[in-house]
C-alpha positions in Angstrom: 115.4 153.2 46.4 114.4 155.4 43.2 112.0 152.6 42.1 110.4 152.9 45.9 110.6 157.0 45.9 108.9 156.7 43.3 105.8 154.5 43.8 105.5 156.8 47.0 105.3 159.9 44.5 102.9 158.3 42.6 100.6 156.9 45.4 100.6 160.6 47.2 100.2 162.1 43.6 97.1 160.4 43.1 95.7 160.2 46.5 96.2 164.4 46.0 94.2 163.9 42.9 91.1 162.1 43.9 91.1 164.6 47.0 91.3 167.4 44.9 88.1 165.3 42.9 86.4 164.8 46.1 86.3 168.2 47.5 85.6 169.6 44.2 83.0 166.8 43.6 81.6 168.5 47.0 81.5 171.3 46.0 79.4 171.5 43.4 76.9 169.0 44.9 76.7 172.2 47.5 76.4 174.5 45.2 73.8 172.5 43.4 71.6 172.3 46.5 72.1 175.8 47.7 70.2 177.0 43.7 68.0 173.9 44.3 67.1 175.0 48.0 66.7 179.0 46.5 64.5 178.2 43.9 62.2 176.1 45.5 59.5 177.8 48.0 57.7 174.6 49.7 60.2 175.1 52.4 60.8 178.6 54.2 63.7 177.4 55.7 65.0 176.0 53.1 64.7 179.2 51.0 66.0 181.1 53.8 68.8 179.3 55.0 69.8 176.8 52.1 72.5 173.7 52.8 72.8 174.8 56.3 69.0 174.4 56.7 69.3 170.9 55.9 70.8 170.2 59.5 67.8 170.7 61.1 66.2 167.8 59.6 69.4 165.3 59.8 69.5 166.1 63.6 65.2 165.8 64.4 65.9 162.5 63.0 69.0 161.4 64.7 67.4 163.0 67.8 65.5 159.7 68.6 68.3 158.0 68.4 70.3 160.2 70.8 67.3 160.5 73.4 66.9 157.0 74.2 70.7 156.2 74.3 72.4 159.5 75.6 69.4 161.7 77.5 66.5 160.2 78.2 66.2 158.7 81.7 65.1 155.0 82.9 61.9 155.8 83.2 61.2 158.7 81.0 60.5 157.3 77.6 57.1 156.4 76.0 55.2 154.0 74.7 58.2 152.1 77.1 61.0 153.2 79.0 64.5 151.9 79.1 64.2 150.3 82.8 60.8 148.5 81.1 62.7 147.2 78.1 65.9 146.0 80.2 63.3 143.8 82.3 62.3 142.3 79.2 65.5 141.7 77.4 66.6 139.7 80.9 63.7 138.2 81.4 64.3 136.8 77.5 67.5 135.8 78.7 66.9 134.7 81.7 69.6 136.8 83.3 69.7 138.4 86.4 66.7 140.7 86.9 66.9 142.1 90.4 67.8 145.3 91.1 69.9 146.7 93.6 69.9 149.8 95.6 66.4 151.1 95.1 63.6 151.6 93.2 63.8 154.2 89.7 60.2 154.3 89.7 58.0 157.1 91.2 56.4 154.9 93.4 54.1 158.2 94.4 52.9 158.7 91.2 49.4 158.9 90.4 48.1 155.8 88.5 50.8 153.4 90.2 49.9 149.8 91.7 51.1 149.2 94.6 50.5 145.4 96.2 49.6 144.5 99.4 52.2 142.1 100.8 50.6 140.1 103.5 52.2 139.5 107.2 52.3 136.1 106.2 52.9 135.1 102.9 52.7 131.9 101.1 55.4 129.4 102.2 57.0 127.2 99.2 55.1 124.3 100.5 52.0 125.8 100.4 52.5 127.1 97.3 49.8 125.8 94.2 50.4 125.6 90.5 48.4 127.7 88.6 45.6 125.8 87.4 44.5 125.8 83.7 41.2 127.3 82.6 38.7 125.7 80.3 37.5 128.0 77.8 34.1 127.6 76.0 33.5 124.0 78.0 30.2 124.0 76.7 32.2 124.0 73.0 32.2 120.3 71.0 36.2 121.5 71.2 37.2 123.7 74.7 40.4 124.8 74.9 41.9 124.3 78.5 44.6 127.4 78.5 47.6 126.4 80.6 49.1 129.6 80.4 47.6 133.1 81.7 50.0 135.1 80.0 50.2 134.4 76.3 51.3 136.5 72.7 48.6 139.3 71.3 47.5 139.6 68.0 50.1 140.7 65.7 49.9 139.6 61.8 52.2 138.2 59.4 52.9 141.0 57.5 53.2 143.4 60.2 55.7 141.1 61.3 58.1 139.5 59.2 58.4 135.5 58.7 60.8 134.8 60.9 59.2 136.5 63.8 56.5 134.9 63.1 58.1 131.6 63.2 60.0 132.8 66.3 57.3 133.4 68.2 54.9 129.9 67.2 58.1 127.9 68.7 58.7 130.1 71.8 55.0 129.3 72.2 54.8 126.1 72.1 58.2 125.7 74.0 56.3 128.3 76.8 52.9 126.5 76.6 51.0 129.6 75.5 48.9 130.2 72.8 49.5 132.8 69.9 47.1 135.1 67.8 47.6 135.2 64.7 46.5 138.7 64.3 43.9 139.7 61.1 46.5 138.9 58.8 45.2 135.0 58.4 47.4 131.9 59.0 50.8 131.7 57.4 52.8 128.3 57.0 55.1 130.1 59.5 52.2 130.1 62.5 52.1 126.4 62.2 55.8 125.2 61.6 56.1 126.5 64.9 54.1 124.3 66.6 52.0 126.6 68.7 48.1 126.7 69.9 46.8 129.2 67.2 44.3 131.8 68.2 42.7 132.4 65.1 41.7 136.2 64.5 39.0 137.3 62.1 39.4 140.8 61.3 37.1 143.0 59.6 38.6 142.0 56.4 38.0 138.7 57.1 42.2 137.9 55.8 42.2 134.4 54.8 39.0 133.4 55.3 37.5 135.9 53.0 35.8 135.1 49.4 36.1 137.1 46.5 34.2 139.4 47.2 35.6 140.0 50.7 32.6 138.4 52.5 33.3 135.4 55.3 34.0 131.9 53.0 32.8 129.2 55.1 34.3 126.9 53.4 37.6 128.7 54.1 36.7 129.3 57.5 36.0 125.4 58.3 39.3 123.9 56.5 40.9 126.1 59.2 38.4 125.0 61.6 39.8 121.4 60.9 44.0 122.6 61.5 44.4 121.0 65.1 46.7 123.8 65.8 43.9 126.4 65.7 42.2 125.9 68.8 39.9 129.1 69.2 38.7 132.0 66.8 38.4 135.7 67.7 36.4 138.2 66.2 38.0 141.6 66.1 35.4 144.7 66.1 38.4 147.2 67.3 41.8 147.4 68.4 43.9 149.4 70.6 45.6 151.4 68.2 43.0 152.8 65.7 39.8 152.0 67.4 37.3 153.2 64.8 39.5 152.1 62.0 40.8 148.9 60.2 44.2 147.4 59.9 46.7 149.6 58.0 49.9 147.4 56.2 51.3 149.9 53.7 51.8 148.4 50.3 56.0 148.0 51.1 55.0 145.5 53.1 52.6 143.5 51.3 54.8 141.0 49.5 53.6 138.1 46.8 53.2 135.5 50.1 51.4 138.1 52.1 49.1 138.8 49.5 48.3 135.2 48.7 47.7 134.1 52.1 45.4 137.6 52.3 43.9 137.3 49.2 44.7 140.9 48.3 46.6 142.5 45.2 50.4 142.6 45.7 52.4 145.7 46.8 49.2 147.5 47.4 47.8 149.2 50.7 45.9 147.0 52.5 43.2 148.8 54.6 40.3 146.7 56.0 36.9 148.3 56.8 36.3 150.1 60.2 34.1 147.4 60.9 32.2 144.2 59.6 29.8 145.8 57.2 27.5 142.6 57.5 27.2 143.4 61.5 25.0 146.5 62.9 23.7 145.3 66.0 24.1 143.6 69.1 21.8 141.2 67.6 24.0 141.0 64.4 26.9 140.1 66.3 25.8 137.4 68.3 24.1 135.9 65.4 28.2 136.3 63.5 29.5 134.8 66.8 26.6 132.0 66.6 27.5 131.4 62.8 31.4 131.3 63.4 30.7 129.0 66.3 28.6 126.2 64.3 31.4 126.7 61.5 34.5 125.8 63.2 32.6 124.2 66.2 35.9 125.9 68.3 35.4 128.8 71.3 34.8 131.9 69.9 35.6 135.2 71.3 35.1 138.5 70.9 37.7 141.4 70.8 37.1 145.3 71.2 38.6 148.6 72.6 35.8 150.3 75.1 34.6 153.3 74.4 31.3 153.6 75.0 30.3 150.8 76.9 26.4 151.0 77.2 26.6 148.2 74.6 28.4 145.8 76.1 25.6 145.7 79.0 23.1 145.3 76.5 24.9 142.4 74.1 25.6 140.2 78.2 21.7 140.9 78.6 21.2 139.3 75.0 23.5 136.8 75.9 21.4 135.9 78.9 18.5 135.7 76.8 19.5 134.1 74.0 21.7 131.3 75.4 24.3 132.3 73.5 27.2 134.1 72.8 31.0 134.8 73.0 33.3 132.4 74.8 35.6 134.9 75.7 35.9 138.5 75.8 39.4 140.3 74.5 39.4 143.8 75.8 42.6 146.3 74.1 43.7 149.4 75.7 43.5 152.4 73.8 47.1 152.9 74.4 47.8 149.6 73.1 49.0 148.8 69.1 52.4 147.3 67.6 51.9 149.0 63.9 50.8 151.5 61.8 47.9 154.1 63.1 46.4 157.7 62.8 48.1 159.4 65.8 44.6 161.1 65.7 43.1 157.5 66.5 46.5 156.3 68.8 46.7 159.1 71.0 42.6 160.6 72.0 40.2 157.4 71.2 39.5 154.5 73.3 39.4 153.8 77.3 43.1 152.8 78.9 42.8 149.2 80.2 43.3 150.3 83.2 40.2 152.2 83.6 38.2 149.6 80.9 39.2 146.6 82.7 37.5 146.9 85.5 34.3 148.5 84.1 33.8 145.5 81.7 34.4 142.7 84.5 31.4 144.8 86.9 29.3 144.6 83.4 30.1 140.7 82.9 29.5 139.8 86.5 26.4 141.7 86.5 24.6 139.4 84.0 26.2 136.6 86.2 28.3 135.4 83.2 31.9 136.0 84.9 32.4 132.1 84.8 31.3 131.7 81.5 33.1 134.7 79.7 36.9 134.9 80.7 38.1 138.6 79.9 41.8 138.6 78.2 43.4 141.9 78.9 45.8 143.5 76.6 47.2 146.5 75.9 50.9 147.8 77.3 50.9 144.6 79.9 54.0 143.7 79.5 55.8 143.4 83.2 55.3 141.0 86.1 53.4 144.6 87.9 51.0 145.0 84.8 50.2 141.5 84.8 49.6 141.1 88.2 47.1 143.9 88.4 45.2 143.1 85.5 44.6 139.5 87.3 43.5 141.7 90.2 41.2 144.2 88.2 39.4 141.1 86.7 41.4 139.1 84.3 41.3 135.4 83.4 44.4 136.2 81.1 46.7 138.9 79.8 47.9 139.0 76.1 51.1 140.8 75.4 52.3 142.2 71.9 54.9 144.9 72.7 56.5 142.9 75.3 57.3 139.6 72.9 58.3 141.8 70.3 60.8 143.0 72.5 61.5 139.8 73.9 62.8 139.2 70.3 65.1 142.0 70.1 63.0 145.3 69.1 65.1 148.1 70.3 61.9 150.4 69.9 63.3 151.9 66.5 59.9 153.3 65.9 59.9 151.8 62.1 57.4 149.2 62.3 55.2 151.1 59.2 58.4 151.3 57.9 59.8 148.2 56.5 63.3 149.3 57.5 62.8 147.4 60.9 66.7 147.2 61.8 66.2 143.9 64.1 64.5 142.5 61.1 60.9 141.9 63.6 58.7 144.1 60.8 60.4 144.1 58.0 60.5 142.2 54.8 64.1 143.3 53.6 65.8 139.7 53.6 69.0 141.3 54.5 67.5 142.7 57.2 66.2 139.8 58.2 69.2 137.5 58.5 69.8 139.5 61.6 66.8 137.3 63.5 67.2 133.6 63.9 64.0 131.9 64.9 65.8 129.2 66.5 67.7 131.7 69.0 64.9 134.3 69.2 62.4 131.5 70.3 64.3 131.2 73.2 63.8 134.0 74.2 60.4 134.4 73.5 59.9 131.1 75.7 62.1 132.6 78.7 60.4 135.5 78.9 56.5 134.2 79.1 58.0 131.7 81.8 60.1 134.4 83.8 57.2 136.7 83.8 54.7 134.3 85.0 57.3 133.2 87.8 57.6 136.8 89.0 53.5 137.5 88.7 53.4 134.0 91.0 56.3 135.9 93.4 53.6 139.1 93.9 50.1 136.5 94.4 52.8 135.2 97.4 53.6 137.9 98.4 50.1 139.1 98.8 49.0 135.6 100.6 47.8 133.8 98.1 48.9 130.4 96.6 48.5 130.9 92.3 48.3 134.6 90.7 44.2 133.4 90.0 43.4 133.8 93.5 44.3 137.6 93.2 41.3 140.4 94.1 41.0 143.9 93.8 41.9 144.1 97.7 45.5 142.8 96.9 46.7 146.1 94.6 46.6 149.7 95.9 46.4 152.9 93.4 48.0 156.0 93.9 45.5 158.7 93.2 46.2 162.6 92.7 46.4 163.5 96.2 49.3 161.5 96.7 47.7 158.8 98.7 46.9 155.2 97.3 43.5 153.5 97.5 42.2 150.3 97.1 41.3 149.1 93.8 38.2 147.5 95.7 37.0 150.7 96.5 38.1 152.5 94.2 36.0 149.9 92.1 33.6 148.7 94.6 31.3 146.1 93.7 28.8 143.9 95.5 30.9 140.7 96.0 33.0 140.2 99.4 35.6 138.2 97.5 36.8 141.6 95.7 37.0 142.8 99.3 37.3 141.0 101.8 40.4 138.7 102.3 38.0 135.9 104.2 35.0 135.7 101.6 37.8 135.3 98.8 39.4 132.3 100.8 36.1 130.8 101.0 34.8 131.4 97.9 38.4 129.5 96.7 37.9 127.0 98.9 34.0 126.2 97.7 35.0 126.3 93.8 37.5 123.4 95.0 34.8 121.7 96.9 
């Protein structure tokens, strides 16, 4: 009993010892900042109020992580609100996703869709799979595009391997195609199995010569990868229109840089543009080039600004004979990564407002049947979807919305390389938290789920595939409370866009 009093004693009697350490140990690590926090002057608060003034900066940074889980309403958060983010994260499980007991959303406010349901809407048996659309059929290769929902460009680098794996097989399991973003083609964009959307940035990543100029020879041993079924020139993107892919040096690892051909661990910043095009002229002649190259539909991707351009490069098109086989417009409230808030928040045209203007400018060259539009750019619910179909769309791309489909909890660290769901990082411990053969799933479930409830609104509104939706199907609630139809809000000179009978009849002559 001694021998046990004893050990006790001694246990407590050094417990009191390392406490005593501890708080001591504190102590002077307090004292140590408070001379540290007087003698310094970049901070006034500091100075003024040392130690204590730390606090303010622990909590702003904590305070993002108590707005969205303790304050922050379903629908008040931005660039996505909880109630969006919950519809994905079902959909990518393919769990229940109705809702009961009312709408969250403010259905009155101004910029809100709202869809005309029909009196009669499209019985199952009269409903028609959505029929694939040929792009570039005049191309020694066309793509025919099963899917009119597919994954955005988003680079390997920005994203880490595995979600970059992850996404190839959700892909290929959802029968979209996936852009590989201007951050070239990694081993883990074909391992996956997916149709690749080849992007050629300014930079020209992975298809670039020493000198940073476009290698041809590059360019057509990629050409030759069966995988890689289109290429897309990028003059702008949603996030820093005006300004060239940002990947801070953190993130650029030995692979990244190989498959880039850039230095490792060194910022890699492309040029605001491609130096070696100036005009209209110039582009076609890059789009011409690229096109005898990889003999592949090539495309085109910018964020409108201006747009007095675009209605002069479909007039050259006209002209020439020539030109783009698709046309990717971004939102400028679109981007997954890093960008000048400068750039992210005041430059470019919101899809919504771009969409429409640069179908009206395609379709006034007559070249809407040969230049599909892929929208992009914060689509990334059935609603969006739908409406961008209706605005003018021959497909929607989605970044955001797969990056939450494989698990992004909107951390707001994607520049950061501490990416806690491992989607934009290259910390391998941070990694093992994403399994591509789980996450691919999900990636797969949610491009099927959200095509399924796009197909549930064309019904709704009378129609028998989400392609046979017009600008008369969707309503938009302008300022004074009342909504308006995007048809007239948008008029244009062709009764389909109005007029429920010339649309049937224009669908029934393309079958014809």
């Amino acid at each position: 009993m001694n021998l046990f009093s004893s050990s006790i004693m001694t246990i407590l009697s050094t417990f009191s010892t390392l406490f005593v350490f501890a708080v001591g140990l504190l102590v002077l690590s307090l004292i140590v900042v408070f001379v540290l926090d007087r003698r310094q002057s970049r901070d006034a608060i500091l100075r003024n109020y040392p130690v204590i003034g730390h606090m303010r900066y622990i909590l702003s940074n904590l305070g993002e992580f108590f707005r969205q889980y303790f304050f922050a309403m379903d629908r008040d958060e931005l660039p996505f609100n909880r109630a969006e983010r919950s519809w994905v994260d079902n959909a990518a499980k393919s769990a229940d996703r109705t809702v009961a007991f009312g709408s969250t959303r403010q259905i009155r406010e101004t910029g809100t869709p709202i869809f005309v349901n029909c009196p009669y809407p499209t019985l199952d048996e009269d409903i028609e799979a959505t029929p694939a659309f040929v792009i570039g059929p005049e191309s020694p290769n066309p793509y025919t595009a099963r899917s009119f929902f597919n994954i955005s460009g988003m680079s390997f680098g920005a994203l880490s391997g595995p979600a970059v794996l992850a996404l190839s097989k959700g892909a290929r399991m959802a029968g979209c195609w996936m852009n590989t973003g201007e951050g070239g083609l990694s081993p883990y964009h074909l391992e996956g199995g997916a149709d690749i959307v080849f992007q050629i940035g300014t930079a020209k990543y992975g298809v670039r010569d020493a000198g940073g100029a476009l290698s041809e020879e590059r360019l057509r041993a990629i050409a030759e990868l069966p995988q890689v079924v289109m290429f897309e020139i990028k003059l702008s993107q949603g996030a820093k229109p005006g300004k060239g892919g940002i990947l801070p040096g953190v993130k650029v690892t030995p692979e990244i840089a190989a498959i880039r051909g850039i230095p490792v661990g060194q910022d890699s910043i492309s040029p605001n543009r491609h130096p070696e095009v100036n005009s209209n002229d110039e582009l076609l002649d890059f789009v011409a080039r690229v096109t005898a190259v990889t003999r592949k539909p090539v495309g085109v991707k910018a964020v409108l600004g201006a747009y007095g351009w675009l209605d002069d490069l479909m007039a050259k098109v006209r002209e020439r004979g020539d030109g783009p086989d698709f046309f990717t417009l971004d939102s400028g409230d679109g981007g997954t990564g890093a960008a000048p808030m400068a750039l992210m928040d005041n430059v470019g045209l919101p899809i919504r407002e771009s969409l429409p203007l640069v179908r009206d400018i395609i379709k006034s060259h007559g070249l809407e049947g040969r230049i599909p539009i892929v929208a992009s750019g914060k689509l990334t619910t059935p609603a969006e979807v739908a409406w961008a179909l209706c605005a003018g769309a021959s497909f929607v791309n989605s970044a955001r919305g797969f990056m939450f489909a494989l698990g992004c909890i909107q951390s707001l660290k994607c520049n950061k390389n501490t990416c806690p769901t491992g989607i934009t990082t290259h910390d391998k411990r941070l990694q093992k938290g994403l399994d591509p053969t789980d996450k691919a799933v999900r990636v797969a479930n949610y491009c099927v789920n959200l095509r399924h409830d796009v197909e549930v609104i064309a019904h709704s509104c009378g129609v028998p595939h989400p392609r046979r939706l017009r600008r008369f199907h969707v309503r938009i609630v302008c300022p004074d409370g009342r909504s308006r139809p995007l048809s007239e809000l948008y008029p244009t000179e062709d009764p389909a866009d109005s007029n429920a009978s010339a649309a049937l009849a224009r669908a029934r002559s393309s079958l014809a």
